[in-house]
C-alpha positions in Angstrom: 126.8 159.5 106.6 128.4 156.6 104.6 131.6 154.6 106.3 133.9 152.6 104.0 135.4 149.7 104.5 138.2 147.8 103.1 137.6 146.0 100.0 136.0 142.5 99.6 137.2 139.7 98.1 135.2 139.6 94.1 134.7 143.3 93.6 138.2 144.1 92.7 138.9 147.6 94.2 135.8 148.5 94.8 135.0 149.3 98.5 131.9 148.4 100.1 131.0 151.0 103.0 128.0 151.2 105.8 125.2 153.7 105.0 123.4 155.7 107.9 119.6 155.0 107.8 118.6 156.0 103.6 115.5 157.2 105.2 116.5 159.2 108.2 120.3 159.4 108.5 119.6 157.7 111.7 123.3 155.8 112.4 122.1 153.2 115.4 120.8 150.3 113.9 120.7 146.4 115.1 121.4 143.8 113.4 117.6 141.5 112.0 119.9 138.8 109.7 122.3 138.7 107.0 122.4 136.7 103.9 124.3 136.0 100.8 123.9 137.0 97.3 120.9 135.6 96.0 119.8 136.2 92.2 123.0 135.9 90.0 124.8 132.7 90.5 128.1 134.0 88.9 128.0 137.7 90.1 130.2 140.2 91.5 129.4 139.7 95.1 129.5 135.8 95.1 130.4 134.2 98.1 130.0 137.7 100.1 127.6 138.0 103.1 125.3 141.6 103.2 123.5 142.5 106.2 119.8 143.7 106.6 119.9 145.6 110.1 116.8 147.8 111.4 117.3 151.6 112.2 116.7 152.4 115.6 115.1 156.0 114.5 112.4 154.9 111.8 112.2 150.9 112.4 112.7 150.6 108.7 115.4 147.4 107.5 118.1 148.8 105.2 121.2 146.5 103.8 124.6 147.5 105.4 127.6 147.0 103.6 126.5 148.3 100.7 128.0 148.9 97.0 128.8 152.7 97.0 126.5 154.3 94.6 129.3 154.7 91.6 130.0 151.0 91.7 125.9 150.0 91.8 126.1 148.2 88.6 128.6 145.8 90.2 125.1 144.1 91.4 123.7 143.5 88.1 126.6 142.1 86.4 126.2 138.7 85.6 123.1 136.7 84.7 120.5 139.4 86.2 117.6 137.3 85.6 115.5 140.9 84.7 118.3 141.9 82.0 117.9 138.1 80.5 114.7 137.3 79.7 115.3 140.9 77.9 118.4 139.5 76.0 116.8 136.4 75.2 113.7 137.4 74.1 112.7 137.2 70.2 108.8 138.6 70.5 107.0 140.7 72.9 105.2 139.3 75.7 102.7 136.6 75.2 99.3 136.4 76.8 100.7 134.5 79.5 104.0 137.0 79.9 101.3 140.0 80.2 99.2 138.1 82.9 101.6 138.3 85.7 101.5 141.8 86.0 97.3 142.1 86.0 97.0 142.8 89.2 99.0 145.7 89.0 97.6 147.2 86.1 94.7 147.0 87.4 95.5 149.0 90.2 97.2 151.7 87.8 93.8 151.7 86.2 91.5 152.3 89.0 93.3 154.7 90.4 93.3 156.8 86.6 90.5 155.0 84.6 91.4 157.5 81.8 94.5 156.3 79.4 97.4 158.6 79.2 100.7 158.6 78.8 102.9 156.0 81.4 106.6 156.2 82.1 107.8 152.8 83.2 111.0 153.0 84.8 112.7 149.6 85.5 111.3 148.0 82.6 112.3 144.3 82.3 110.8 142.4 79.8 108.2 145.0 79.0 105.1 142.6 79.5 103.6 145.6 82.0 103.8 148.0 79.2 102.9 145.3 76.5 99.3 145.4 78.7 99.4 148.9 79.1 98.9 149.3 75.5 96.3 147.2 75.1 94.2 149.1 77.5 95.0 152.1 75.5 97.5 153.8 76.9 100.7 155.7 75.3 103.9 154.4 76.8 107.5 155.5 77.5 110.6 153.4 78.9 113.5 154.9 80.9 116.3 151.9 82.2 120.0 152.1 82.6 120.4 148.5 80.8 121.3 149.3 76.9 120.1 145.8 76.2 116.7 146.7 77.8 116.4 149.7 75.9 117.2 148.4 72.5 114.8 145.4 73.3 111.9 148.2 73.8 113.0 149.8 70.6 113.3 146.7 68.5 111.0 144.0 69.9 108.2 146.2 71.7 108.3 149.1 69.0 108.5 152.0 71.7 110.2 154.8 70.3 110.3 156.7 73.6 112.8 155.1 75.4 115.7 156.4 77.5 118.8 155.2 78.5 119.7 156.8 82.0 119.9 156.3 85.8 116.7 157.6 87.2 118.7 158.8 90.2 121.2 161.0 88.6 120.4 161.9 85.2 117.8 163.7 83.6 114.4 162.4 83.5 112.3 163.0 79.8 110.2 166.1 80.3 106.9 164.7 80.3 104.3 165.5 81.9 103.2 162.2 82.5 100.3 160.6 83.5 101.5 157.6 86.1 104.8 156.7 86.2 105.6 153.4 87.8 108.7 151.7 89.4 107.7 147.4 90.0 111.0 146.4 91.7 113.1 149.2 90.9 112.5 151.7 94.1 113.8 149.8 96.6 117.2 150.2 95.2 117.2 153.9 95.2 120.1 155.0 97.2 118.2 158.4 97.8 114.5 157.6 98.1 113.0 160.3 99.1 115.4 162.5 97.0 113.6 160.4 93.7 110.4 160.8 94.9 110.4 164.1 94.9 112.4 164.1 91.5 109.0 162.0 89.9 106.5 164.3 91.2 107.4 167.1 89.5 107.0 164.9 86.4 103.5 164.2 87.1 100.7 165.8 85.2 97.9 167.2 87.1 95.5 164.5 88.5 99.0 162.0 87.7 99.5 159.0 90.0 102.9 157.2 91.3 103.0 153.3 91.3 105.7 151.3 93.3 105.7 148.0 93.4 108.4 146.0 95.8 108.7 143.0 98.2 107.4 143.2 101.8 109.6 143.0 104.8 106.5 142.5 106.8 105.6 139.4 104.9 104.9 135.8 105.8 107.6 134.6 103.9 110.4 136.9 105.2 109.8 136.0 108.6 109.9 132.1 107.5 112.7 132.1 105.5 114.5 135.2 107.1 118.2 135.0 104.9 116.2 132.7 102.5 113.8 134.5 101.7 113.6 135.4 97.6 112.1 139.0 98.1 115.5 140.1 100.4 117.6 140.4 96.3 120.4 141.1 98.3 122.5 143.3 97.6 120.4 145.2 95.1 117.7 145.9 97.6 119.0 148.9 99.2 115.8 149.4 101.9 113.5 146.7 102.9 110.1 148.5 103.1 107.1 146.9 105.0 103.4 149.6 104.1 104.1 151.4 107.1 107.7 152.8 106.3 107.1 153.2 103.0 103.4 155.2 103.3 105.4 157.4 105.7 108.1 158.0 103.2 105.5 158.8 100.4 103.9 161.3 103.0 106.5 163.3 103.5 107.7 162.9 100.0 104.7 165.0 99.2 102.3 162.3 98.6 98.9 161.0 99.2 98.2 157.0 99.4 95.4 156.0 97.2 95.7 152.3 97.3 97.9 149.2 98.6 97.5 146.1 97.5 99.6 142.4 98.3 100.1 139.4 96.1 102.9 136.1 96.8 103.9 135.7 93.6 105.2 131.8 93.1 108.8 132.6 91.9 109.4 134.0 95.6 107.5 130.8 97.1 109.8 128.5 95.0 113.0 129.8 95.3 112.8 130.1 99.1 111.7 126.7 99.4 114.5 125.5 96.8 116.7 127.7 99.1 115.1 126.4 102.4 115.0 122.7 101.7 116.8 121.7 98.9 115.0 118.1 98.4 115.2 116.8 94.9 112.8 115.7 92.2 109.3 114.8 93.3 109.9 115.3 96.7 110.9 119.0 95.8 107.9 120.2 93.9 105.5 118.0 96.4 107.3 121.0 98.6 107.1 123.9 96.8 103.0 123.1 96.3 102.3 122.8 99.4 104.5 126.2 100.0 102.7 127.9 97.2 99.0 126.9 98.6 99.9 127.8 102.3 101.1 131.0 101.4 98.9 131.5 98.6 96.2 132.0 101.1 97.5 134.9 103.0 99.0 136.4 99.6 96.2 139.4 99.4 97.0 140.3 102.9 98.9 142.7 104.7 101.5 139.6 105.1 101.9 138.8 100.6 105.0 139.0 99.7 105.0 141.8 97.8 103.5 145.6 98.0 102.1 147.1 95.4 100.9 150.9 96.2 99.8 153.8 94.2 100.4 157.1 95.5 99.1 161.2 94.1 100.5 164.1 94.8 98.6 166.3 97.8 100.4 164.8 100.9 101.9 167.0 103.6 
């Protein structure tokens, strides 16, 4: 059940309306903090406050008001730092570009040590893909940025790339070997509906890959509204491992590995949030942010989740 509300101030005629629960329609929530819009300066929903509340049924945080689904690319308009460093970008990914996303190739790659064929959905600035070549693999792009897409085609050289939104369009037949979503599944507006949607593009022995920011981290209990891992109000659900391995189990899914990391961007920018200080005084602040929470960044409380998932759960 979705209620509407009156418009807001900055989106024109578009509505914004309360969702029940996106994971179990559950309607009694309470309230766990609000925020503002966080990531584009000069966006749609500037000056607008967007609530994180926890339902009552599953425990899981979801963002309430919402943009209804048809009106979703409201919350990319703007400088979406994603889209960006797409747009401004003049040759693939450098050495240092592809490094940032080791970890979770690596994961990809334990959990299928053979290459195949990968369907990156999401894709940014294609460094994970750049690196998934380079360890052999055959690679394929679906986003529903045309900028993104005609960077893949003319920067990256993929020739398999589709422009469509994963959630209501067609997705290319495949089979594929993985597919993986790094920051794109927690603004799914119908989770486990796209879930199921991916695993029938699997090929046998195929894994799933999410990657997202945790709820349950160190950092979003710090810096609560502050926090750089909330992106409200793209992020639809706020998944800590424990909602989002249930989810994947009754999806139809196995867990085959989690894995955390704090990546500094997040440490930074809720600091710069936080504190605001200036010059020296800033950065003196943001290292000592980065080595505190650097330490507890490969546990259970990193700032972001990375987990890989097979079909053959219940």
């Amino acid at each position: 059940m979705v209620e509407p509300m009156d418009e807001e101030p900055g989106l024109g005629t578009i509505p914004l309306e309360r969702p029940a629960c996106p994971l179990c329609g559950e309607t009694r929530a309470r309230p766990a903090l609000d925020g503002e819009e966080d990531w584009i300066p000069d966006g749609a929903s500037k000056g607008l406050r967007f609530a994180v509340l926890r339902c009552l049924g599953c425990g899981v945080g979801y963002t309430s008001p919402r943009l209804p689904e048809a009106a979703k690319h409201l919350a990319f308009a703007g400088a979406y730092p994603f889209y960006e460093r797409a747009r401004r970008a003049v040759a693939p990914p450098s050495e240092g570009e592809m490094r940032a996303f080791d970890g979770r190739v690596r994961e990809v790659t334990r959990a299928h040590p053979t290459p195949g064929t990968v369907l990156d959905i999401g894709m940014g600035d294609g460094a994970f893909l750049a690196s998934m070549r380079l360890q052999g693999w055959t690679v394929a792009v679906l986003d529903i940025e045309p900028s993104v897409v005609a960077y893949a085609k003319s920067r990256l050289g993929i020739p398999d790339c589709a422009l469509a939104d994963v959630e209501l369009d067609p997705l290319p037949a495949g089979p594929f070997d993985a597919i993986t979503l790094w920051g794109m599944f927690q603004l799914a507006y119908h989770p486990q509906d796209l879930l199921e949607k991916l695993r029938a593009r699997l090929a046998p022995g195929g894994i799933l890959a999410l990657g997202l920011s945790n709820f349950d981290s160190a950092g979003a209990k710090v810096f609560r509204s502050q926090w750089r891992g909330l992106g409200l109000p793209r992020h639809l659900v706020h998944y800590d491992a424990t909602s989002l391995r249930g989810l994947l189990e009754r999806s139809g899914y196995q867990v085959l590995g989690l894995a955390y990391d704090t990546p500094g961007w997040i440490v930074n920018g809720s600091m710069d949030a936080t504190l605001r200080l200036p010059g020296l005084l800033g950065g003196a602040a943001r290292l000592s942010a980065r080595t505190a929470f650097g330490w507890l960044g490969g546990t259970r409380w990193g700032d972001t989740l990375t987990v890989v998932a097979a079909p053959g759960g219940s």
